[in-house]
Every structure is written in structure tokens, then in C-alpha cells.
N, C-alpha and C positions, 0 to 999 in steps of 0.2 A: 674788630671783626671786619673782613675783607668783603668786599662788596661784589657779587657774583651776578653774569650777564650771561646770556644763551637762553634756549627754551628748556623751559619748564614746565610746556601744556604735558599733561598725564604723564608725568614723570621722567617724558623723555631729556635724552642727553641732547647738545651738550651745555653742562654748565661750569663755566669756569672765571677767574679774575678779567679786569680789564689786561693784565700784563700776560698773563696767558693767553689771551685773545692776540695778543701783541707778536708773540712766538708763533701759535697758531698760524697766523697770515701770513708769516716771513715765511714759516716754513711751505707752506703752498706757495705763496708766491715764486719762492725761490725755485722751488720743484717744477713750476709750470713753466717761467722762462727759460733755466737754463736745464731743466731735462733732468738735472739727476737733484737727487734732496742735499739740504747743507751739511755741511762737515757741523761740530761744533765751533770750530774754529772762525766761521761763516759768523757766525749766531753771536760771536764773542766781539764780533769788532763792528758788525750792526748796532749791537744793542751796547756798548761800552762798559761791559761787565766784565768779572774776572772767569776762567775756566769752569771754576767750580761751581760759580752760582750758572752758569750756561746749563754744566751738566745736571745739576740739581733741577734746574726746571726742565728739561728733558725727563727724566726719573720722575719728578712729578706728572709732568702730561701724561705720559705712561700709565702711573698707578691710576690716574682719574677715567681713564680710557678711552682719550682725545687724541690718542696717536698710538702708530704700534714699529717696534724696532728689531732687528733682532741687534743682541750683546756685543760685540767686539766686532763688531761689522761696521765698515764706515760708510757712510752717506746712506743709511738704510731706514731711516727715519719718513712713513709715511699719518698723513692724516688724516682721522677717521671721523671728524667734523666735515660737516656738508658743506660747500663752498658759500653760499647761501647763507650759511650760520653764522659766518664767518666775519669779525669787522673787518675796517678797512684800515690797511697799515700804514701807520702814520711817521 
């Protein structure tokens, strides 16, 4: 059982893994420096993962509803976690 952080007073979101929290910040972070959101490809050589597990937790953030993208669009990936909520990326 994975161990989940974010608020949880009266039900609100958002609640997610520490490694989602991990994607989370990159992807703000990254969106706030350099102005546009990351590619995957971004996300891939940050976190030293392979494509699939990148896209995989993209597809997850999504279905939980900690971020919203549209499909075959690149860098369209924004976050619907409060900055505030958010850890800090390590």
C-alpha cells in the first residue's frame, strides 16, 4: 500500500503519492521558469525513467485529477494542484 500525502480536510483534493508529488512540482516548476509545460521527454531525463513509465504517470495524474492535458498536443500539460499544496522538488 502506497503511502498518500496532500489534504484531505473534508474530502478535498489533492491527494496523491510522494512520487506524484515529485511530477507535480517539476511540472509547475518547469512551467513557471521556462513559460511553456514539459514535453515528456523533459520529465524522462529528470527523473531517469523510461518513456513509458513518464507517460504512464502523466495518464495517471490525469485520471486522479491533479493535472489536465489535452491528447496528442505537446507541452499542454497543466496543474490543477494549488502551488501551495504542492512539495518541494527534490
Amino acid at each position: 500500500m502506497s503511502q498518500m500525502v496532500g489534504d484531505d480536510a473534508a474530502g478535498e483534493r489533492p491527494r496523491y503519492t510522494p512520487l506524484q508529488g515529485q511530477y507535480l512540482a517539476f511540472i509547475y516548476n518547469y512551467s513557471r521558469i521556462l513559460k511553456r509545460p514539459p514535453a515528456e521527454a523533459d520529465m524522462r531525463r529528470h527523473f531517469g525513467v523510461t518513456a513509458p513509465s513518464v507517460h504512464q504517470m502523466v495518464v495517471t495524474l490525469e485520471k486522479a485529477g491533479l493535472i489536465t492535458r489535452e491528447p496528442g498536443a505537446p507541452r499542454s500539460i497543466e496543474v490543477l494542484v494549488q502551488p501551495s499544496k504542492l512539495p518541494l522538488l527534490l
